[in-house]
Structure formats: C-alpha cells, structure tokens
Backbone as CSV, one residue per row, in Angstrom:
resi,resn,N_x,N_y,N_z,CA_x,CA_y,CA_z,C_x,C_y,C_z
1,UNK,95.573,93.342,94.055,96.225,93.397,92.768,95.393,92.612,91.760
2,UNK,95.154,93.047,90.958,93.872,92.582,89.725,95.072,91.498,89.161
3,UNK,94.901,90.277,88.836,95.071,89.321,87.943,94.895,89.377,86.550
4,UNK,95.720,89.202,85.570,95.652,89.056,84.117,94.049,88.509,84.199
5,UNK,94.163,86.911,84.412,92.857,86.246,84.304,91.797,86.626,84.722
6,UNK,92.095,87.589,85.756,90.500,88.481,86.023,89.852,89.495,85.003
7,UNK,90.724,89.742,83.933,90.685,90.715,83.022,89.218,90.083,82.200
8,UNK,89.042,88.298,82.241,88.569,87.944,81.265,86.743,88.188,81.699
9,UNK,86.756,88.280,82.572,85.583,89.071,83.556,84.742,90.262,83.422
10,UNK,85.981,90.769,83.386,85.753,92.443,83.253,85.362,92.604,81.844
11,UNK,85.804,92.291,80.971,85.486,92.392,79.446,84.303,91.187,79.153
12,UNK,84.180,90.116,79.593,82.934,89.635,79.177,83.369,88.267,78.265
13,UNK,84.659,88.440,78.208,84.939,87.198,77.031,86.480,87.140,77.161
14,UNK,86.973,85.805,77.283,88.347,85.550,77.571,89.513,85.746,76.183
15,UNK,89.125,85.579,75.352,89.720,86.414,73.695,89.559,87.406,73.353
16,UNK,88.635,88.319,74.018,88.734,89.935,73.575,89.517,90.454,74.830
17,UNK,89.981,89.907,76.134,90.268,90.129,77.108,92.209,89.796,76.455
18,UNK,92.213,88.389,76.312,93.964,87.904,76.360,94.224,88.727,74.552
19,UNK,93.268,89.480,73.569,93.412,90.169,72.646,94.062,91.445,72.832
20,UNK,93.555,92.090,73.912,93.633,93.363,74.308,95.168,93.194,75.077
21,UNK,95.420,92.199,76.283,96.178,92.731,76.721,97.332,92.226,76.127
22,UNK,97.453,91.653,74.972,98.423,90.857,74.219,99.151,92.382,73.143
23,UNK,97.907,93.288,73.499,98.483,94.552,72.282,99.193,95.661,73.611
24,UNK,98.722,95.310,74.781,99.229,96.259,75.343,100.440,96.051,75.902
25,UNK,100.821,94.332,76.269,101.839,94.409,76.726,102.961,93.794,76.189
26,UNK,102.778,94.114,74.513,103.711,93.466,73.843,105.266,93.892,73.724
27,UNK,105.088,95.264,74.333,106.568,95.693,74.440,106.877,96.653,75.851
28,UNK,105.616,95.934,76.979,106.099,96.831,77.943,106.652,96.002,79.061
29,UNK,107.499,96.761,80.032,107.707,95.926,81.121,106.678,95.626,82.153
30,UNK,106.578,94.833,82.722,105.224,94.569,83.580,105.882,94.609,85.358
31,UNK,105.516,95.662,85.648,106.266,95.701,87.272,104.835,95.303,88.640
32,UNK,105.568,94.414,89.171,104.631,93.875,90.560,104.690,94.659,91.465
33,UNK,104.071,95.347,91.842,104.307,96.364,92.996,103.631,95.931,94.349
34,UNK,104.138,95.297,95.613,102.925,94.903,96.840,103.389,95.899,97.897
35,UNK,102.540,96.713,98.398,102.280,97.651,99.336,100.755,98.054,99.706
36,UNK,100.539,99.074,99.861,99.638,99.640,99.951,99.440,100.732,99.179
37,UNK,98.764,101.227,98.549,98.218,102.045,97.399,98.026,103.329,98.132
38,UNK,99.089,104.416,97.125,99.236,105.408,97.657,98.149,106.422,97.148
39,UNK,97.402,106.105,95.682,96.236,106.827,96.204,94.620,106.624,96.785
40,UNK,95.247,105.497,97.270,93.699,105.042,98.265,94.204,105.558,99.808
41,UNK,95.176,106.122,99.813,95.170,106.902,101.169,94.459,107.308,101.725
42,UNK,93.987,108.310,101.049,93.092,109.457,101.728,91.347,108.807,101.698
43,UNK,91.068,107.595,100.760,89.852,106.808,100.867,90.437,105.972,102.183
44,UNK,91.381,105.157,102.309,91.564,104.807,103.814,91.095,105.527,104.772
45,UNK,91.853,106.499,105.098,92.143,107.576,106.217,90.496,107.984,106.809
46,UNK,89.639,107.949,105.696,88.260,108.286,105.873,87.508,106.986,106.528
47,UNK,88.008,105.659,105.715,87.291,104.877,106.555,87.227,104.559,107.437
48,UNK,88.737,105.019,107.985,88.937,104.650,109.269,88.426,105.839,110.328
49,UNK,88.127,106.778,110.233,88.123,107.694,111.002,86.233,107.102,110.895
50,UNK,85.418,106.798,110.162,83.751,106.671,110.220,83.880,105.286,111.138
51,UNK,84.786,104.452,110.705,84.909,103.059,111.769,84.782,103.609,113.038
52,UNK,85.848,104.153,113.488,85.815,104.971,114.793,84.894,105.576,115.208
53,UNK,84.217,106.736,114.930,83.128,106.634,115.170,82.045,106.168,115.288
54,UNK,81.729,105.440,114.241,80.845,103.744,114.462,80.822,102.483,115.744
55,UNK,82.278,102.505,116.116,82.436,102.045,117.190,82.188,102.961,118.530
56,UNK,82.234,104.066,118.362,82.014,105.131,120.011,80.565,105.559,119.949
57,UNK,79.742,104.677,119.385,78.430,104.743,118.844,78.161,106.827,118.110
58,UNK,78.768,107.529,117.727,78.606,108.128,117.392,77.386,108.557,115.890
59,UNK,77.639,107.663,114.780,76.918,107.813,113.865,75.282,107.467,114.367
C-alpha cells in the first residue's frame, strides 16, 4: 500500500507532492483496503507457476 509520504518521492519534491494531493483529496473519502490485489492476480498466478518450474530445474 503506497503511503501519502511516499508520494513526496515519486514527484520529486514534498510541496508539489502534499499540493497535489491536498486538491485531490479535499472532498473525497479515503478507503484502506488490506488484502491482496485483485488485479495482480493473474501477474501472481504467473509467477508462481515460473517459480515452480525454476525449482523442478525446468527453465
């Protein structure tokens, strides 16, 4: 789950970062969601199946 404060990273500067998300989340609700990400499924499902093979020395 990406962190507000990681935002300041990604943009390069901690005031164009707490600028931006100060416009976006000035009237929204902010929901925490912890699970597993339903569309990294199918990127899972793949890694796991090359793991497996990696391990039965296949690759």
């Amino acid at each position: 789950m990406t962190k507000y404060r990681d935002w300041a990273g990604a943009f390069g500067d901690a005031t164009v970062a707490a600028t931006m998300l100060d416009r976006l989340l000035h009237r929204a609700a902010v929901v925490g969601i912890d699970g597993p990400s339903y569309r990294l499924r199918s990127h899972q499902t793949q890694a796991d199946t090359i793991r497996k093979g990696a391990k039965a020395g296949v690759c």
